[in-house]
Backbone as CSV, one residue per row, in Angstrom:
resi,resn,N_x,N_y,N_z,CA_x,CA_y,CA_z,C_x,C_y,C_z
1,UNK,134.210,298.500,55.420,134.075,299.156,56.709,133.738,300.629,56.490
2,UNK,132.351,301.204,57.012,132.369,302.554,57.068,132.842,303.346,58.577
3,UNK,133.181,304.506,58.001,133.547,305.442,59.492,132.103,305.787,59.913
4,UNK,132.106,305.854,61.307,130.783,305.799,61.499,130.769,307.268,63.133
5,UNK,132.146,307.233,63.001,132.120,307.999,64.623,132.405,309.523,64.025
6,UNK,132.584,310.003,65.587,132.996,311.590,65.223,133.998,311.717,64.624
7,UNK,134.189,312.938,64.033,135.817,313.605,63.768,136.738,313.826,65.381
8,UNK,137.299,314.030,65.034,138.446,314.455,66.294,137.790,315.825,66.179
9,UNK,138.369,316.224,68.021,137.709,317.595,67.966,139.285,318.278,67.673
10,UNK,139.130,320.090,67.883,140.547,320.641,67.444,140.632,320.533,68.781
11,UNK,142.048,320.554,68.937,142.785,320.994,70.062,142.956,322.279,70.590
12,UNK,142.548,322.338,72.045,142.281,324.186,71.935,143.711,324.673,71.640
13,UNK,144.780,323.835,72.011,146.221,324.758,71.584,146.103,325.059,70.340
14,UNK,145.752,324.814,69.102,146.053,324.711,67.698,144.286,325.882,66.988
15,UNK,144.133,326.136,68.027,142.576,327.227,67.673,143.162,328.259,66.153
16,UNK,143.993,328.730,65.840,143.843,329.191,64.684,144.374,328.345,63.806
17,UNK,144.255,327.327,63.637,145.078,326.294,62.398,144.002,324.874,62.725
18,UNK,142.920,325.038,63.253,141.766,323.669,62.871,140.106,324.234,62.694
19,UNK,139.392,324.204,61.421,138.411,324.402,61.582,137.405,322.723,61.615
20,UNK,136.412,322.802,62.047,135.521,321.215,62.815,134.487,322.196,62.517
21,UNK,133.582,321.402,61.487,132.052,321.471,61.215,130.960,320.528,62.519
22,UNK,131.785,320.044,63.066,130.964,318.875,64.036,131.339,319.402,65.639
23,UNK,132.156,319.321,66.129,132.596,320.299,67.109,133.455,321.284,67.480
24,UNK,133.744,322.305,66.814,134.468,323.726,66.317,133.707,324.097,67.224
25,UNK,134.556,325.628,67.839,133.687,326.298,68.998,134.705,327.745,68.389
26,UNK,134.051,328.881,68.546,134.354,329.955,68.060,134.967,329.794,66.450
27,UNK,136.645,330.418,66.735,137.706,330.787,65.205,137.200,329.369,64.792
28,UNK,137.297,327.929,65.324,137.429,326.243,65.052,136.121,326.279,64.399
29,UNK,134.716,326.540,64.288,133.573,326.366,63.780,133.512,326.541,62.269
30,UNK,132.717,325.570,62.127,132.161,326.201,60.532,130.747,325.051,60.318
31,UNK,130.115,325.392,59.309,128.875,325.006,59.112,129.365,323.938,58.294
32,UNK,128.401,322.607,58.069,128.398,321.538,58.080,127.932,321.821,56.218
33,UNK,128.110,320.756,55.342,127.811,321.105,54.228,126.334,319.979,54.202
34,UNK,125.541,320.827,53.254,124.123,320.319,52.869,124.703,319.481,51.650
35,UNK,124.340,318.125,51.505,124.520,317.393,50.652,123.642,316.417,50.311
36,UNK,123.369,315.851,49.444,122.758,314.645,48.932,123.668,314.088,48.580
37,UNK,122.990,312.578,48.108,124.303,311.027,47.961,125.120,311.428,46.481
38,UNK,124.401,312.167,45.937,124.940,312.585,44.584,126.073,313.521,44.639
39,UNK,125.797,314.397,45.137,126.072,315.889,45.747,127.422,315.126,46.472
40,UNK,127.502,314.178,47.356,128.761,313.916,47.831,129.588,313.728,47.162
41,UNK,129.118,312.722,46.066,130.068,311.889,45.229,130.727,312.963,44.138
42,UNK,130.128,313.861,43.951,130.743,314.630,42.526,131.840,315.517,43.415
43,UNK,131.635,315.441,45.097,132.581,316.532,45.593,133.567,315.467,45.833
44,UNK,133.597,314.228,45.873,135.101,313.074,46.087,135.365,313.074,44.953
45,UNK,134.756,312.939,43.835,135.639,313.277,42.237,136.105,314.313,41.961
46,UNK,135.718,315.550,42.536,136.618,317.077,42.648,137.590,316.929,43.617
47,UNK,137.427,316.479,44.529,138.970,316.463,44.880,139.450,315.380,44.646
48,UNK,139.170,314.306,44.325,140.011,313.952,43.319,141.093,314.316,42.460
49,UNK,140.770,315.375,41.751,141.368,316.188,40.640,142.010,317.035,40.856
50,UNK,141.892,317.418,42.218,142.470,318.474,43.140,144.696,318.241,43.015
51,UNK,145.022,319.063,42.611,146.846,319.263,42.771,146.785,319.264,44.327
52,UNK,147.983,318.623,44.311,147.866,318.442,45.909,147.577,318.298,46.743
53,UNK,146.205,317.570,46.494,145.351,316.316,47.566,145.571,315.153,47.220
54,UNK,146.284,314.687,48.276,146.335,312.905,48.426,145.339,312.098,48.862
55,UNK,144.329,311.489,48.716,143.780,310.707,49.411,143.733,309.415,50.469
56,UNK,143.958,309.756,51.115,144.601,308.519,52.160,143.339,307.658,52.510
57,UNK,142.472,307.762,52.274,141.209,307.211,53.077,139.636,307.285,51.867
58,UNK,139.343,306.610,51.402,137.789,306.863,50.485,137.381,305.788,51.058
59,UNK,136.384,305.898,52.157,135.439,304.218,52.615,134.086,304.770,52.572
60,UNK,134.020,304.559,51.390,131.967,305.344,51.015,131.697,306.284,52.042
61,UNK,131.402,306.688,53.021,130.588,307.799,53.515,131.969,308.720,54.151
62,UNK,132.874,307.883,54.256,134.262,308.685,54.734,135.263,309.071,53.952
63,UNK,135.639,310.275,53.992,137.295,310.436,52.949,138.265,311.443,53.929
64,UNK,138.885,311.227,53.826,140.517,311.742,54.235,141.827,311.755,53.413
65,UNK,141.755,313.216,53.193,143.048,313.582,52.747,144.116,314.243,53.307
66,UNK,144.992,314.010,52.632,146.263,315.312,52.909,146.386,316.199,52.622
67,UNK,146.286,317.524,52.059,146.380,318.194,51.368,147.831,319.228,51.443
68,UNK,148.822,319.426,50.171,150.001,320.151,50.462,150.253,321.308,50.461
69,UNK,150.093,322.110,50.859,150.407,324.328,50.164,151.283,324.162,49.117
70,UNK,150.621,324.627,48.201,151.360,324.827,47.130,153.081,325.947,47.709
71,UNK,152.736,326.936,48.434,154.004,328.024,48.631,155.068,327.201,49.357
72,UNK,154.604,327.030,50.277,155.354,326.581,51.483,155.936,325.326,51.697
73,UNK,154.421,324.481,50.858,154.952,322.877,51.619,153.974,322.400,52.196
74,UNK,153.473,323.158,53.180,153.064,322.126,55.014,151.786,321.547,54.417
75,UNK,151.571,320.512,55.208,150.770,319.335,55.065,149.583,319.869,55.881
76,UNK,148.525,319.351,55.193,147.249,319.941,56.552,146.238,317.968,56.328
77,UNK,145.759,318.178,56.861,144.679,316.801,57.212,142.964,317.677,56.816
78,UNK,142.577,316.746,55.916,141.200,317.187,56.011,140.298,315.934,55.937
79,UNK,139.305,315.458,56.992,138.478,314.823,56.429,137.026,315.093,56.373
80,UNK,136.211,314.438,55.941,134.933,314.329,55.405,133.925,313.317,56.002
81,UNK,132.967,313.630,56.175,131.998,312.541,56.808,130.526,313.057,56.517
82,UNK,130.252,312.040,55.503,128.628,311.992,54.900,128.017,311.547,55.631
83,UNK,126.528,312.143,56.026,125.708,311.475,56.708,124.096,311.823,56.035
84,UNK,124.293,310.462,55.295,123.270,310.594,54.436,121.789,310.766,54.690
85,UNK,121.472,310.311,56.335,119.948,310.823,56.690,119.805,311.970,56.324
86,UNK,121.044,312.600,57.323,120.644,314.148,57.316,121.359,315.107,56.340
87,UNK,121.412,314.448,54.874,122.156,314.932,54.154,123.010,316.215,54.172
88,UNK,123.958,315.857,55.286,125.278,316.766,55.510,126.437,315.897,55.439
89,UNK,127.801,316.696,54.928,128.613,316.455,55.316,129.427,317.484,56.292
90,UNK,130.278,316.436,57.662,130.390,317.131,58.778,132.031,317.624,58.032
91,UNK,132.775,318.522,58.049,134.331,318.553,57.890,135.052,319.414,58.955
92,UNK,136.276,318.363,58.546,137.463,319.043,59.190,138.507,319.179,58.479
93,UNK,139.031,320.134,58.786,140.599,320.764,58.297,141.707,321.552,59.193
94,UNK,142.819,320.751,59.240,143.563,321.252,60.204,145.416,321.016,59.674
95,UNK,146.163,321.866,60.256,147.251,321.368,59.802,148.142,320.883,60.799
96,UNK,149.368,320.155,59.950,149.723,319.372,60.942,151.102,319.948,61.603
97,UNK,151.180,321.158,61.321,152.308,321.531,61.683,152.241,323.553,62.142
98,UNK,152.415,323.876,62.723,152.412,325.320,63.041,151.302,325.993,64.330
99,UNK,151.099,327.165,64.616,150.019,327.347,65.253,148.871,328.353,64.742
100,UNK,149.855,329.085,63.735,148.620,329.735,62.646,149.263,329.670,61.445
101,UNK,147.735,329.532,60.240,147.701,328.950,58.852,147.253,329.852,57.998
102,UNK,147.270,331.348,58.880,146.561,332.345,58.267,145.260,332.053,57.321
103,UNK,144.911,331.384,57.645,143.172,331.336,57.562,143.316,330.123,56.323
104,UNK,144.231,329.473,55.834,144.216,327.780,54.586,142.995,327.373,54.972
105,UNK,142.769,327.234,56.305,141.916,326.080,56.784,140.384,326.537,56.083
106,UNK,139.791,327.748,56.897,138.731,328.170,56.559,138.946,328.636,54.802
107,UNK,139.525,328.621,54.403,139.579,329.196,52.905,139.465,327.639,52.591
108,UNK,139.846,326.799,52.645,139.506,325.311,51.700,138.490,324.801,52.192
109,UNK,137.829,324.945,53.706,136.777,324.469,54.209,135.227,325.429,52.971
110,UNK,135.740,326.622,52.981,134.885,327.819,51.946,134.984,326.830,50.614
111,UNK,136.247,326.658,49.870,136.107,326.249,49.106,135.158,324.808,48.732
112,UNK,135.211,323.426,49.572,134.568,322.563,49.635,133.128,322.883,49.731
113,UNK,132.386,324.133,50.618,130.962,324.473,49.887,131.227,325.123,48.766
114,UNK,131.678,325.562,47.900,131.176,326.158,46.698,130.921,325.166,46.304
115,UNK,131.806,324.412,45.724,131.454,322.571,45.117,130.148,322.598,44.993
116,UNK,129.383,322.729,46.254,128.206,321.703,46.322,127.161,323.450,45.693
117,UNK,127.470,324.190,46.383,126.793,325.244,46.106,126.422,325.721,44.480
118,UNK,125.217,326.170,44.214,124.517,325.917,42.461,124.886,327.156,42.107
């Protein structure tokens, strides 16, 4: 079974603690990553390897993790969605607990383009 639909959008209550490459609107936005089928796969084997990403979800064009803060603890949700026409992947990252993350979100969303970035 592939995921084939949208991400969830953020919730406007939770605007500083969800960034959405697919429907983010202002602080919530971020740009969608440029990828090829290759280009995806070497970024699901990096996080892979990743301390403190769980993977709850790998269904070929979809992945979803957990990811833990190393300081603190709190759990955040991130997933992934390849869309190989238009070689992007759409992401989200949000946590599941608080109302600001002092910027985790956009700092691991940053981090997931370097990956792909040469």
């Amino acid at each position: 079974m592939n995921y084939c639909g949208a991400q969830p959008t953020c919730p406007w209550k939770t605007v500083p603690n969800c960034i959405n490459s697919q429907s983010g609107r202002d602080a919530q936005a971020s740009e969608p990553i440029r990828a090829n089928a290759e280009q995806w796969q070497e970024l699901k084997a990096w996080i892979a390897r990743q301390e403190g990403w769980e993977i709850t979800v790998d269904d070929g064009n979809f992945m979803q993790a957990i990811v833990t803060t190393p300081l603190m603890k709190f759990r955040d949700d991130v997933q992934l969605l390849f869309l190989p026409d238009d070689r992007l992947i759409q992401v989200r990252s949000s946590s599941q607990l608080g109302l600001s993350e002092m910027g985790t979100n956009a700092r691991r969303v940053e981090a997931l383009h370097e990956q792909i970035r040469p």
